[in-house]
Structures are given as C-alpha cells and as structure tokens.
N, C-alpha and C positions, 0 to 999 in steps of 0.2 A: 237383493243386496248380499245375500250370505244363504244356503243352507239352512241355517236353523229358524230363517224365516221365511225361506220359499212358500210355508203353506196361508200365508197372506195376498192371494191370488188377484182379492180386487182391487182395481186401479182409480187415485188413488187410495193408498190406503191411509186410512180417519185418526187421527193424532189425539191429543189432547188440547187443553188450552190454558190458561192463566192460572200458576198456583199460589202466587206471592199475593194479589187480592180477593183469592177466593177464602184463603187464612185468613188477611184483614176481615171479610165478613164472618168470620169464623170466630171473630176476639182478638186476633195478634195484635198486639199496642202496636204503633208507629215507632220504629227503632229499636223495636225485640227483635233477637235473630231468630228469624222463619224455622232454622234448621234445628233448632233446638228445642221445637216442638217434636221433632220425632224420637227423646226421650222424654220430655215432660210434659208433649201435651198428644198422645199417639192417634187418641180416637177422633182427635178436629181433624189431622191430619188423614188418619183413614177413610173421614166421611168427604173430604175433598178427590180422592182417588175414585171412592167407590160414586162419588156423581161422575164422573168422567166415562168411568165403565157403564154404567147405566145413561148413557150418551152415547154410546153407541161405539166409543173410542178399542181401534183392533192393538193402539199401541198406547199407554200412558209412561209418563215422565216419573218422577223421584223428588221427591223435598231437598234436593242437595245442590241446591242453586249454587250458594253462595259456601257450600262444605269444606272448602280447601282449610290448610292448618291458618293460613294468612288471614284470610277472611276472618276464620272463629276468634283468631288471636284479640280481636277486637272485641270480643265482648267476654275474653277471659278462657277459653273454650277448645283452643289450640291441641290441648291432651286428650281432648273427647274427639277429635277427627273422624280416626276411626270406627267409634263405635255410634255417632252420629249417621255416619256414610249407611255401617250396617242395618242398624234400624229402619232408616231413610226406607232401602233398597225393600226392607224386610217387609216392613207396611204396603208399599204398593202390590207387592208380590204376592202378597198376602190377597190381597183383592182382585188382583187381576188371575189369579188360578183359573185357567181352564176356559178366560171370557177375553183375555188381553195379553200382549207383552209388553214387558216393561224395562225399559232403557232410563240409564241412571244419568241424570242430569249434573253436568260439569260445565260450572261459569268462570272470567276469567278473575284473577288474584288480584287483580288493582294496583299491581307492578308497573313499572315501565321497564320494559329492557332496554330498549333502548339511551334510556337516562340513566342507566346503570346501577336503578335501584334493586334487582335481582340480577343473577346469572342465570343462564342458560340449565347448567346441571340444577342448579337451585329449584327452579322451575319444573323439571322432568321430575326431579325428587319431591316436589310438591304435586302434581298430577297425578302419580304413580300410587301416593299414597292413598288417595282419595276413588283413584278408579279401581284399586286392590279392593277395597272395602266395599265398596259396591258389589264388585263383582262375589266377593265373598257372602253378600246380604243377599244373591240369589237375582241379579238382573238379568236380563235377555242380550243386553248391548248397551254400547254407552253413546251418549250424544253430548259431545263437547260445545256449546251455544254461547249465544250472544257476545262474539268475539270481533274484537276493534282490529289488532296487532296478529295479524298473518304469522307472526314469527312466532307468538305463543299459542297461535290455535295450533300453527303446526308439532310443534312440544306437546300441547296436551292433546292431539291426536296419537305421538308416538309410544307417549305412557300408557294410551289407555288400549292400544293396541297390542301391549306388553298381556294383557289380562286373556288372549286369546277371544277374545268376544268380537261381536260386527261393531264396527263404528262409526260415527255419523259427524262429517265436521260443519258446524254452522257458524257463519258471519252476519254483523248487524248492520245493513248499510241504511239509506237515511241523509247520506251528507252531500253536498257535493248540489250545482246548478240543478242536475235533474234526478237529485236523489240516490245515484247509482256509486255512490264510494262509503266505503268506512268513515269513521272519524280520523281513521289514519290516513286514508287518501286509496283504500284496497279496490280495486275494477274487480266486478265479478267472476272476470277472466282470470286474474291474478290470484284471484282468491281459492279457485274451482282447481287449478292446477298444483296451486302450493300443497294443498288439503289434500287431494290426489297424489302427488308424491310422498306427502310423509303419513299414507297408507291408509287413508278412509275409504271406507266401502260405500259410502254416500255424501254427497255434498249439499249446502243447501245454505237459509239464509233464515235468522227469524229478530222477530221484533222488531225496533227501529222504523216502520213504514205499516203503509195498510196494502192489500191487495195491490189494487191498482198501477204501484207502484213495484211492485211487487214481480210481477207479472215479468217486463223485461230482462230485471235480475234472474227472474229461474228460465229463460229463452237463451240468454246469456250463458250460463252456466251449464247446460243442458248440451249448448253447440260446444265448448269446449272441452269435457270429459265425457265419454262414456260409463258415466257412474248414475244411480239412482239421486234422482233429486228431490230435498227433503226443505219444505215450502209452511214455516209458521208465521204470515202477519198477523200485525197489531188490527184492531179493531177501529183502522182510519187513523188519522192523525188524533191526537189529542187537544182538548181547551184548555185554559186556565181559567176559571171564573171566578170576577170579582178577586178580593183577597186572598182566599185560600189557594193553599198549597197544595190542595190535591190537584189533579189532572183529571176529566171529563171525557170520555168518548162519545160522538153522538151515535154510532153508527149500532142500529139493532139487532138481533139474531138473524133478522131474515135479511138486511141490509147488505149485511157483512158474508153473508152464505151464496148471495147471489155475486157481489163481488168478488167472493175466493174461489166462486166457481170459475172462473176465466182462468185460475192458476192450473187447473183440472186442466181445462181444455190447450195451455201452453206448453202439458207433459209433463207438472211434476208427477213423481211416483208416491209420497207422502204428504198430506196435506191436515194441516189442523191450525190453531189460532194462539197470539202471545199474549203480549198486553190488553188490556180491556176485555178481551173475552172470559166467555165461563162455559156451564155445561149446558147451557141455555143455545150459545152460540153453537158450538160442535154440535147440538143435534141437527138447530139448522140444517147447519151445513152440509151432514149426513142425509137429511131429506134431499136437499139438494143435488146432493150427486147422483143419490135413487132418481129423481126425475129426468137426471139428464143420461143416466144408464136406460134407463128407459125407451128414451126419447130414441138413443142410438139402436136398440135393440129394434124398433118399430119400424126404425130409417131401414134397416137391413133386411125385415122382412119386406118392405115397400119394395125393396130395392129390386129384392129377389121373386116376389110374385111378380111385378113387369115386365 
C-alpha cells in the first residue's frame, strides 16, 4: 500500500474487528457517544485496543468512528473535535508500539449532499479537521469506512490525504437484489474507481454484509484497480429477536473464520471483521489463515519433491 507499511509482508494482513460493542460490553450506555470515552473513559477504551493486539491483529482502528465536528455536535461536543480525534489516535498508539499499526478511523457526517444539506467545501473542511487530529495523535494511516455516498468517501479520502499518511477508502454495500450496491445504488466498480481517483492507496468494503457476500464485492474490486484490497465483514447477517432492539449475530469465531477465509483466497490484501465480531473472532481468523498458509506451504513442497 505505501512504504511505511511495506514491512507487513503477510498476506492477508489481520485487521481488527468491532469497536462500537466491544465498548457496549465495556459499560457505554446505549446513546453515549462512544468517542467520548477517549477523554472520560481512556482505560475501557485502551483495554479494547489492547484485546485486538493480543488477537493477533498487524493493524488496529481508532475510537473516532463517529469523531467528525457533525457527528459530536449532537451530544454538545463539537469544540472537543480535535482533542477527542488526538486521544482517540493517542490510546491505540499507545498499545499498538512495537506489536501493530494503527489507522485512524473516519465515518461518514450523516449529511446528504446531494439534498443539499452540506456543501462540498463544508465537507473537506469537516474531514480535514478530524484526519489533522488524528494524524497529529500519532496514527500510521487513515481508513475512511462505512461509506454510502461515493461523493463523500471521495472528499474524505481527499482531506485525509492532505495529512501525508496512506489511506484506505471503504464502502458499505448490502443493498441491491444480490447485495452488491450501496444504499446509494454504488457497483463495486464505481466505487473502487471513484476512491482510486480521488487518491487512496487501498480500496475496499466493510460492514453492511457477511463474508459470503463479501467475497464478490472484493473480486470485483480487485479486477478494476490495481490497488491493495482492504475486506472487513459483518459477522453474517444479523436477527432481531422477539422485542428487543438489539441485533443478534449467529455466526461463531470459528464460523465466521472459516467463512472470511474465501475473502483470503479471492485476493484481498487486508482482512479483519466489523459488526458482530470481537477479539474472539480475529483470532480465529488468524488461526485460520496459519492453516491455510500452511496448507500452501505443504502444496509447494509436494509439488516440488514430485
């Protein structure tokens, strides 16, 4: 993807996975902003990092899902942008020294541009702020995720390219007869190119789906850029059970591992899990790909003693 992470050699290389409920089991109420644990509540947040890394993960995320001034603005929080981002970045960094890199996680504003509820510069000047801070808290790279609207991933890929770092642009698809569009209507092709022009050094696709479905999307994406492809599914689809409001996933660490193993063998270059998973999952996952490294290393000497 970049230089400053050429020495991440194995393929692929192990990501992380869900941080918004691994905090819910951590204490965060339902409708506390997550990111505001990374100045009042630092150590729930550092012991969620430090499972990731002790998971085996070569790359962990950032608390700054949802960081933007927009987003904070809701719960009062708008002027702490910046020093939420820093912390954010500063916490994983802090854990990951010397066992991981760490890419600072940027979600989208909950704008429409299109409906012309922000502009365009609005937008860069709202991305710009938040990937500065980041980068400033000491990240490795930034990963722009869970994007509907091509026309803002592509904006917050260009601000966050402003910071000099590698960057990573991901869409949520999910929609569509066989799963393969945005909410917005985005083809994986459309998506991989857009993100490729307005300068990411990797493309890729997370949440919104499980593997399975998965799998096409990063084949897709792969045939039309020559860029590194960065592959986090959900942990299957999700339930709703009975009354409640939460969301259920059935699917297990080892379920889910052997599933996201097919993403492996379709060519992504990064691989790790979104919703429903935890650090239970990604190790999985990580045995998982040791077997299947294995298996190829074996094939080779077979191949080559015959």
């Amino acid at each position: 993807m970049n230089e400053q992470i050429s020495v991440l050699e194995r393929q692929p290389v192990l990501l992380d996975g869900a941080w918004g409920s691994q905090l819910m089991a951590h204490g965060l109420p339902v409708g506390e902003c997550p990111e505001a644990w990374n100045i009042h509540n630092p150590a729930k947040v550092q012991h969620v990092a430090t499972s990731y890394v002790g998971a085996g993960c070569r790359i962990i995320l950032t608390n700054t899902f949802g960081g933007n001034r927009i987003l904070l603005a809701r719960y009062g929080l708008a002027d702490d942008t910046a020093e939420i981002n820093r912390r954010g970045a500063a916490i994983s960094c802090k854990v990951a020294a010397g066992h991981a890199l760490v890419f600072g996680s940027v979600g989208p504003t909950g704008k429409v541009l299109a409906a012309g509820e922000i502009t365009e510069t609005e937008l860069l000047s709202v991305f710009a702020e938040q990937t500065q801070a980041l980068a400033s808290g000491g990240v490795d790279g930034i990963v722009v995720e869970t994007m509907s609207d091509i026309d803002e991933a592509r904006i917050a890929v260009k601000a966050a390219k402003l910071t000099g770092l590698p960057v990573v642009g991901c869409m949520t698809f999910g929609y569509g007869k066989t799963g393969d569009r945005t909410m917005n209507g985005v083809t994986p092709e459309t998506a991989a190119v857009g993100l490729a022009e307005a300068g990411a050094d990797a493309v890729g696709s997370n949440c919104g789906c499980g593997p399975a479905t998965m799998v096409s999307i990063c084949q897709r994406m792969k045939a039309a850029v020559s860029l590194a492809i960065w592959m986090k599914p959900n942990a299957g689809m999700p339930q709703q059970r009975g009354d409640r409001s939460l969301f259920i996933y059935d699917a297990t660490p080892e379920s889910f591992a052997a599933e996201a193993a097919a993403l492996a063998r379709a060519g992504t270059d990064y691989l790790g899990g979104c919703c429903g998973t935890s650090p239970a999952f990604i190790s999985s996952l990580q045995d998982e790909l040791i077997r299947m490294q294995q298996g190829r290393s074996n094939a080779g000497k077979s191949s080559t003693s015959a």
